[in-house]
PASEBA-1860 file (N, C-alpha, C; in nm, 3 decimals):
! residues 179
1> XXXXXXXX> 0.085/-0.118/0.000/0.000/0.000/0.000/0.089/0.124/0.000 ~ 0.041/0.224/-0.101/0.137/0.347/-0.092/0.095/0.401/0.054 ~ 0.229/0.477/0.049/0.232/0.555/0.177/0.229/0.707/0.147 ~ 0.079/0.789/0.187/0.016/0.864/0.133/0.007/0.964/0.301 ~ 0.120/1.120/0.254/0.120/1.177/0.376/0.012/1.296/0.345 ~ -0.025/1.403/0.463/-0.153/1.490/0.446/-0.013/1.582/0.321 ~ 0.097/1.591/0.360/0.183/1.725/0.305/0.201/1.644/0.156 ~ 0.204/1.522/0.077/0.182/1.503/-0.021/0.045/1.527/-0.093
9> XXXXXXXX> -0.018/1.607/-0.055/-0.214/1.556/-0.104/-0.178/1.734/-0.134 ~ -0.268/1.741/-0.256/-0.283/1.901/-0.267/-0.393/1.970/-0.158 ~ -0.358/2.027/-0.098/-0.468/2.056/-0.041/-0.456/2.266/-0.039 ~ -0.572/2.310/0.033/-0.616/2.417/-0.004/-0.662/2.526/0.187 ~ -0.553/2.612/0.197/-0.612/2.714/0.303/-0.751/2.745/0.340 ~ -0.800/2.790/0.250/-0.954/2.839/0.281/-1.046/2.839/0.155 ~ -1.187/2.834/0.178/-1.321/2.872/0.071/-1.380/2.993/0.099 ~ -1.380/3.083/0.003/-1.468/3.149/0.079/-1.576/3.188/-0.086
17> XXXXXXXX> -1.678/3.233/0.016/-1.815/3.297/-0.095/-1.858/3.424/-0.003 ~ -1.808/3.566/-0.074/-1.877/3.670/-0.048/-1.934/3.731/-0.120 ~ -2.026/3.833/-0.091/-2.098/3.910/-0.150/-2.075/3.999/-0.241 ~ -2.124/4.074/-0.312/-2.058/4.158/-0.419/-1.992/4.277/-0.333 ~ -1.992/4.327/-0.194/-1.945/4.437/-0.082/-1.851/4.346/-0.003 ~ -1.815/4.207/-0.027/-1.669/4.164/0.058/-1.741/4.147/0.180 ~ -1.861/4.097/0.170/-1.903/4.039/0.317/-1.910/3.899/0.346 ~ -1.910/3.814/0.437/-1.890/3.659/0.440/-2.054/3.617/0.384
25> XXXXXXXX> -2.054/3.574/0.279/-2.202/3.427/0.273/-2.185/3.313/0.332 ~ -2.028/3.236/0.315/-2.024/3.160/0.362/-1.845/3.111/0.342 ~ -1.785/3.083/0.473/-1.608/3.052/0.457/-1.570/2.956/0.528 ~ -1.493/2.902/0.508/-1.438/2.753/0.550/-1.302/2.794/0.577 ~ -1.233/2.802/0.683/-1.085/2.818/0.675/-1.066/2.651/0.706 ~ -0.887/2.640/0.670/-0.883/2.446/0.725/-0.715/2.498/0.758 ~ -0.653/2.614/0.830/-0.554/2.625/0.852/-0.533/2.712/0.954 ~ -0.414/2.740/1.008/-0.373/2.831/1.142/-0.350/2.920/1.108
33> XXXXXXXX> -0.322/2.977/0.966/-0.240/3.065/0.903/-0.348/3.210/0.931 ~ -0.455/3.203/0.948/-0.538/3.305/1.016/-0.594/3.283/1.168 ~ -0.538/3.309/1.274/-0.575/3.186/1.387/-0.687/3.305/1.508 ~ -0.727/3.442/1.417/-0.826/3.499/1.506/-0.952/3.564/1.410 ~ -1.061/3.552/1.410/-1.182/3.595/1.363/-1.147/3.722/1.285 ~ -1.061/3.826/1.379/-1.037/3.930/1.335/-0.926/3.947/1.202 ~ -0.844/3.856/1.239/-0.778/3.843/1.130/-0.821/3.771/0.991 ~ -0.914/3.669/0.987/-1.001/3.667/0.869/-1.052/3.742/0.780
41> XXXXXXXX> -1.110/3.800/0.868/-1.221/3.887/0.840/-1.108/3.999/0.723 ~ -1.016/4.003/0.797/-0.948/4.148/0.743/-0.823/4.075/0.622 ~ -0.815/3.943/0.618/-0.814/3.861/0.514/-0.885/3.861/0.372 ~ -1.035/3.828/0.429/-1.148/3.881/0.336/-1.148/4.028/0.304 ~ -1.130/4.083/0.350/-1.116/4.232/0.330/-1.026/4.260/0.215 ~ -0.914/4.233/0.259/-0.780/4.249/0.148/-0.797/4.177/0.038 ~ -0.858/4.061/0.043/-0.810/3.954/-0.093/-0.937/4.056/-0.188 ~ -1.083/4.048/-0.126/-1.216/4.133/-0.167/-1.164/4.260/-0.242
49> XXXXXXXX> -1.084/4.306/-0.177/-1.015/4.481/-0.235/-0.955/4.469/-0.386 ~ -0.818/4.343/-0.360/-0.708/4.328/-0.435/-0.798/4.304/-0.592 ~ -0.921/4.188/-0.574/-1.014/4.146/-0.660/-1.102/4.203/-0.741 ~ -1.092/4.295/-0.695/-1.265/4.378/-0.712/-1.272/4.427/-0.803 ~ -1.182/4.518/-0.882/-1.155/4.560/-1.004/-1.140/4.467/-1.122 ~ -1.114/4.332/-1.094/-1.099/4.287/-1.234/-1.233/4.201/-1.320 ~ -1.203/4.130/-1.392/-1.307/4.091/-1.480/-1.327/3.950/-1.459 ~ -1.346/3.846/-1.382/-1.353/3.734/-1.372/-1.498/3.679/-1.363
57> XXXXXXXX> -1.564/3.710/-1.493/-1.634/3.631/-1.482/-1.666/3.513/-1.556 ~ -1.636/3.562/-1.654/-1.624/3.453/-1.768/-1.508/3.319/-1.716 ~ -1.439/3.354/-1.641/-1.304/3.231/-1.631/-1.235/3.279/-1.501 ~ -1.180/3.186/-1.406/-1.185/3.231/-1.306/-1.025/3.274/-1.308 ~ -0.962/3.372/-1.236/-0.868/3.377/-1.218/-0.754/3.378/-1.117 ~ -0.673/3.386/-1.128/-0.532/3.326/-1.074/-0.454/3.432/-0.995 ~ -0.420/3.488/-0.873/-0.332/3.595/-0.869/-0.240/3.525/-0.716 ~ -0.131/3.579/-0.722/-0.018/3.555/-0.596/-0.058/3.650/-0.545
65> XXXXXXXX> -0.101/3.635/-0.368/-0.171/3.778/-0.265/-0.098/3.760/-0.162 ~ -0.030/3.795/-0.109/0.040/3.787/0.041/0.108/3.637/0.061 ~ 0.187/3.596/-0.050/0.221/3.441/-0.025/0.172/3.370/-0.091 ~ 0.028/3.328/-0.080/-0.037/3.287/-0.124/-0.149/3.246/-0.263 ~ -0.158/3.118/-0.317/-0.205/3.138/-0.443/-0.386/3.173/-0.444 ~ -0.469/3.247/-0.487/-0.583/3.283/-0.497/-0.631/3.286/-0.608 ~ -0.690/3.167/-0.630/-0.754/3.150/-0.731/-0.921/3.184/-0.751 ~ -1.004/3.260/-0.758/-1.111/3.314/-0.803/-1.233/3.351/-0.914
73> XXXXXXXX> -1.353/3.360/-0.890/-1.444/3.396/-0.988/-1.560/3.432/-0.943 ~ -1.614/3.549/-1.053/-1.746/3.624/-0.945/-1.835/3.549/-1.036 ~ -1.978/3.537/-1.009/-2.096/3.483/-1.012/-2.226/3.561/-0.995 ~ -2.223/3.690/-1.103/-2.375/3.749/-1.048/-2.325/3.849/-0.958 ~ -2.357/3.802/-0.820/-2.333/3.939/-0.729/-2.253/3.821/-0.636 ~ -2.196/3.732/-0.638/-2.116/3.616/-0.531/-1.988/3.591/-0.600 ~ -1.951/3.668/-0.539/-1.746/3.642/-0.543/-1.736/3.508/-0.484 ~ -1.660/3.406/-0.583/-1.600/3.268/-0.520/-1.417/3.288/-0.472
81> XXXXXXXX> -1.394/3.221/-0.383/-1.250/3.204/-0.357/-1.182/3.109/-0.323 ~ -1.068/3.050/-0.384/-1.039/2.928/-0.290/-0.865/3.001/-0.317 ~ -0.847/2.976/-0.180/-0.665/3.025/-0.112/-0.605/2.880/-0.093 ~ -0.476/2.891/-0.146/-0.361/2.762/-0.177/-0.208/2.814/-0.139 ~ -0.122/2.717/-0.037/-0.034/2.793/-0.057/0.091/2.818/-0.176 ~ 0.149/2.879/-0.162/0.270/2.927/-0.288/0.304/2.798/-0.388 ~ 0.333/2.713/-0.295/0.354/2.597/-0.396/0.266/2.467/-0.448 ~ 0.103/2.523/-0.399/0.038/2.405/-0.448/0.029/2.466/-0.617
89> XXXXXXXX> 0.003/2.333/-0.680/-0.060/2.351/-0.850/-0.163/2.456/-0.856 ~ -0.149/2.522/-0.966/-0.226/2.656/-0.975/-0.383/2.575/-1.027 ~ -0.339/2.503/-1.153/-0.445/2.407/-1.224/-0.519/2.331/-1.128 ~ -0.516/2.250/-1.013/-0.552/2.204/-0.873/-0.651/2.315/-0.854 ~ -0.573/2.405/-0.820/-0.685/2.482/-0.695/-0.791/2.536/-0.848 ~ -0.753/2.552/-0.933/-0.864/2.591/-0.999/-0.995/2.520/-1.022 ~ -0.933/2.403/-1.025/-1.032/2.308/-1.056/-1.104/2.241/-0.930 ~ -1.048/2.307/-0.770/-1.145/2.337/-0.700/-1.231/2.455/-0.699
97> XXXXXXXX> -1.173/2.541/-0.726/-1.294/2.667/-0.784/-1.399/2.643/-0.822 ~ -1.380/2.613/-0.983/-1.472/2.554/-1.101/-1.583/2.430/-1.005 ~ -1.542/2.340/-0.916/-1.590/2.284/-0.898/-1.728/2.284/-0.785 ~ -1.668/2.434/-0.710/-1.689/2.499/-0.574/-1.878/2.520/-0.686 ~ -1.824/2.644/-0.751/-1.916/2.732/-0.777/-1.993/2.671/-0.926 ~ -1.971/2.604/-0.974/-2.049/2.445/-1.076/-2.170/2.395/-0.974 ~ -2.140/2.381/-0.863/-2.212/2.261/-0.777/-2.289/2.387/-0.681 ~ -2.229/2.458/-0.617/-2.321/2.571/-0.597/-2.442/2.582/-0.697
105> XXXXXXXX> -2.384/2.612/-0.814/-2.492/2.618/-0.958/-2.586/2.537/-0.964 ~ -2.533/2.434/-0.958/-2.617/2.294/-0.987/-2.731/2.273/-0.834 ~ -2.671/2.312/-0.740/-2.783/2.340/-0.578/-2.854/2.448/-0.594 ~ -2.808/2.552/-0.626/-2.900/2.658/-0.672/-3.027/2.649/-0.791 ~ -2.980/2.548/-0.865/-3.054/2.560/-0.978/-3.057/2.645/-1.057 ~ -2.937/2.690/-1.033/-2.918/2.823/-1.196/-2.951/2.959/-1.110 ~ -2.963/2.975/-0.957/-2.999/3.114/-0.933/-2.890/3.184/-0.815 ~ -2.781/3.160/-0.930/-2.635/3.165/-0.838/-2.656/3.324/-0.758
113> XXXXXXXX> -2.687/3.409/-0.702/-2.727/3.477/-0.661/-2.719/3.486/-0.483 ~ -2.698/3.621/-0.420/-2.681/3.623/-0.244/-2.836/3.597/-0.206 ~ -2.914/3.625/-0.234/-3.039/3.575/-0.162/-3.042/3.410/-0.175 ~ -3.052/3.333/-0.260/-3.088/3.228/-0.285/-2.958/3.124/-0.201 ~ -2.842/3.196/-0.223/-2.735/3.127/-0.105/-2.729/3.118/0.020 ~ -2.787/3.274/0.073/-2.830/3.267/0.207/-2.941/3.140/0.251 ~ -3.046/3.161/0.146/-3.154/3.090/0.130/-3.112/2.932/0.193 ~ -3.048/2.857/0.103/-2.966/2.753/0.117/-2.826/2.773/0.165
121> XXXXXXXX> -2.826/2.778/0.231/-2.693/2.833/0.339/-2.619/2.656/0.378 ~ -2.679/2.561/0.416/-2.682/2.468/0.435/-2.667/2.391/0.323 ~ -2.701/2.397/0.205/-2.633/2.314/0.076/-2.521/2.348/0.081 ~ -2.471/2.489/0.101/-2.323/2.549/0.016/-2.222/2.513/0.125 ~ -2.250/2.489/0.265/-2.187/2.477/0.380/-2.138/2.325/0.345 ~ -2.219/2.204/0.304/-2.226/2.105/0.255/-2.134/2.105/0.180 ~ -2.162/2.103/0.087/-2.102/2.122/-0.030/-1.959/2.136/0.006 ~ -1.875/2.294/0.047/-1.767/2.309/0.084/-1.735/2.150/0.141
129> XXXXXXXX> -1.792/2.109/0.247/-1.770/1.990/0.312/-1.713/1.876/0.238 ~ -1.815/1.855/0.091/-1.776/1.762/0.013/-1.642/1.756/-0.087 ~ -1.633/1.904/-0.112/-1.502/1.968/-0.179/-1.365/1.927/-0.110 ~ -1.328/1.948/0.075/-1.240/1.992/0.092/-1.274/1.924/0.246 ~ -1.163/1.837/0.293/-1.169/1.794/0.422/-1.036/1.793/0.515 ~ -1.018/1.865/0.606/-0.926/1.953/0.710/-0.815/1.992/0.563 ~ -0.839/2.092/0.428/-0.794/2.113/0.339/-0.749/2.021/0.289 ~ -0.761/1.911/0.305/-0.737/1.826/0.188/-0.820/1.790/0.037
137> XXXXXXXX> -0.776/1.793/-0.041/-0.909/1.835/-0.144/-0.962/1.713/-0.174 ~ -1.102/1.636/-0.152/-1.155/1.514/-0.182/-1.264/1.458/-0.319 ~ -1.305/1.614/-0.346/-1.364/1.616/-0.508/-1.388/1.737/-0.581 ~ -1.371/1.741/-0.704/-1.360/1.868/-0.770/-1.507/1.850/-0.924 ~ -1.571/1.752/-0.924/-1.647/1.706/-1.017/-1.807/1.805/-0.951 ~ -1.837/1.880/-1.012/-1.989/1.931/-0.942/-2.049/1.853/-0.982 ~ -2.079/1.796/-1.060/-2.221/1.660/-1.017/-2.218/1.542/-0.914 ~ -2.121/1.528/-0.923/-2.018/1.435/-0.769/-2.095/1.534/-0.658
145> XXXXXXXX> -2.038/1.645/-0.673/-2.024/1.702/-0.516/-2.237/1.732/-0.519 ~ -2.235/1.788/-0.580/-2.410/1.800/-0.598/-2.493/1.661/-0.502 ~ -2.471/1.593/-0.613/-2.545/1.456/-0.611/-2.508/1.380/-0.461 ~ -2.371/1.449/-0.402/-2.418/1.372/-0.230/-2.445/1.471/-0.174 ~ -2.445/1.589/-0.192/-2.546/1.687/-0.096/-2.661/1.676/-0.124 ~ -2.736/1.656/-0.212/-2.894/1.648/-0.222/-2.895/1.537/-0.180 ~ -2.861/1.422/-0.196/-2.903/1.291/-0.156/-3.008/1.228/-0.237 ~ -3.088/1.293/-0.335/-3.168/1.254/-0.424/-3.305/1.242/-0.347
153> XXXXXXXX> -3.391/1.157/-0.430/-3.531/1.135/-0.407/-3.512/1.014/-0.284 ~ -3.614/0.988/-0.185/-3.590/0.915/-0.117/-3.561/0.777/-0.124 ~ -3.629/0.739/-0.224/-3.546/0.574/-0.272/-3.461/0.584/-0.388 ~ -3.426/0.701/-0.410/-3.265/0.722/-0.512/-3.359/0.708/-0.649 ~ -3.440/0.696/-0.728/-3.483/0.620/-0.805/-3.508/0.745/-0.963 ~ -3.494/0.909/-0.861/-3.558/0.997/-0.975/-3.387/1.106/-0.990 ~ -3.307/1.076/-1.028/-3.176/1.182/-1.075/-3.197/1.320/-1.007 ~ -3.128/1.343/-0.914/-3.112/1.481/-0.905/-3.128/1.616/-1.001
161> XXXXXXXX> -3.056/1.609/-1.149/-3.080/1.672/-1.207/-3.195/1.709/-1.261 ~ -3.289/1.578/-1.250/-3.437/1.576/-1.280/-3.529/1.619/-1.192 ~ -3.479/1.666/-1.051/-3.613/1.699/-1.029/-3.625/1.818/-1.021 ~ -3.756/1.878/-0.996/-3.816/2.011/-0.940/-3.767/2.094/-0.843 ~ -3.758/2.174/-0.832/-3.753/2.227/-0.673/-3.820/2.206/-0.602 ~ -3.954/2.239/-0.614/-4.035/2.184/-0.545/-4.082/2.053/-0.517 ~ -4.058/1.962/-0.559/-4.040/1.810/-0.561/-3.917/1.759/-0.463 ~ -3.836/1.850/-0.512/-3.700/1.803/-0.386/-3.722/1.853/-0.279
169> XXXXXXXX> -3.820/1.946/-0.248/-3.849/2.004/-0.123/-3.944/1.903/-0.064 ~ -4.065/1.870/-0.150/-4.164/1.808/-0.091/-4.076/1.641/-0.031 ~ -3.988/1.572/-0.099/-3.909/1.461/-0.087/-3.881/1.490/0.042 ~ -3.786/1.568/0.066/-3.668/1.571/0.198/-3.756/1.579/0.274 ~ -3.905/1.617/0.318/-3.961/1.667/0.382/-4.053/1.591/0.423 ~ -4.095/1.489/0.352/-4.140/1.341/0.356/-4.040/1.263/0.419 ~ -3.875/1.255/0.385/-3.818/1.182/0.446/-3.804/1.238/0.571 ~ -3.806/1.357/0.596/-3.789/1.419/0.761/-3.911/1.352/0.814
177> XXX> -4.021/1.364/0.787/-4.166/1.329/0.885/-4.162/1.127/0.881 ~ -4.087/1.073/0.794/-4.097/0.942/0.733/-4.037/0.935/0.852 ~ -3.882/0.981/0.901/-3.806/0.912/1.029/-3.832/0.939/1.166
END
């Protein structure tokens, strides 16, 4: 069996999803490298500033910020972020990006938007979960990461992508009163 250490695995500092004003929707740190609230925050602040001016929406982009690699893309009015340090693969963390805010998409149902994230606050919290575990990165595929946060119809039988919103609401909600 290979011998597989956490410092061989690409892994990734932080997620974050803010608002189009650099406010938290929702952030995942998985490191010490910010080790007080206050210093986050003013993390988000700086990377939000450095960002704000450019054009990323069409393709996400790439910049070196204080050390660190920051790879990014806005969404509507939801800035995505995922922080790597200096020497992880640039292509890696991107393709946790892409994968972050794909599967967001795909939970949202196309209404990538700050109300509808707040809304579901709890998919995207998920989600991060499924992406990225104590920064180690565990999937980058958004229908992967989608398809185990919804959990599907209750006997698996109707595709995630297929259903309704309102159908996936009425489901989970059946399975809540079912247990």
């Amino acid at each position: 069996m290979a011998d597989f250490s956490k410092e061989s695995c690409p892994s990734v500092k932080n997620i974050l999803l803010l608002d189009s004003e650099g406010k938290r929707v929702a952030v995942k740190y998985f490191s010490d490298d910010w080790p007080t609230n206050s210093s986050k925050l003013a993390y988000e602040k700086s990377v939000f500033n450095k960002t704000l001016k450019t054009n990323a929406r069409s393709e996400a982009e790439i910049t070196l910020f204080d050390g660190y690699i920051v790879v990014y893309k806005f969404v509507h009015d939801l800035h995505f972020f995922v922080t790597a340090g200096d020497d992880e693969n640039e292509l890696i963390i991107a393709n946790v990006l892409q994968g972050f805010a794909d599967s967001v998409g795909l939970l949202l149902r196309g209404d990538v938007e700050k109300r509808a994230a707040l809304e579901n606050l709890d998919l995207i919290l998920l989600c991060i979960d499924e992406i990225v575990d104590g920064g180690i990165i565990l999937e980058t595929d958004a229908h992967n990461i989608a398809g185990k946060v919804a959990t599907n119809a209750v006997d698996g039988s109707v595709p995630f992508s297929e259903q309704t919103k309102s159908g996936f609401y009425w489901e989970r909600r059946e399975l809540v009163n079912w247990t």
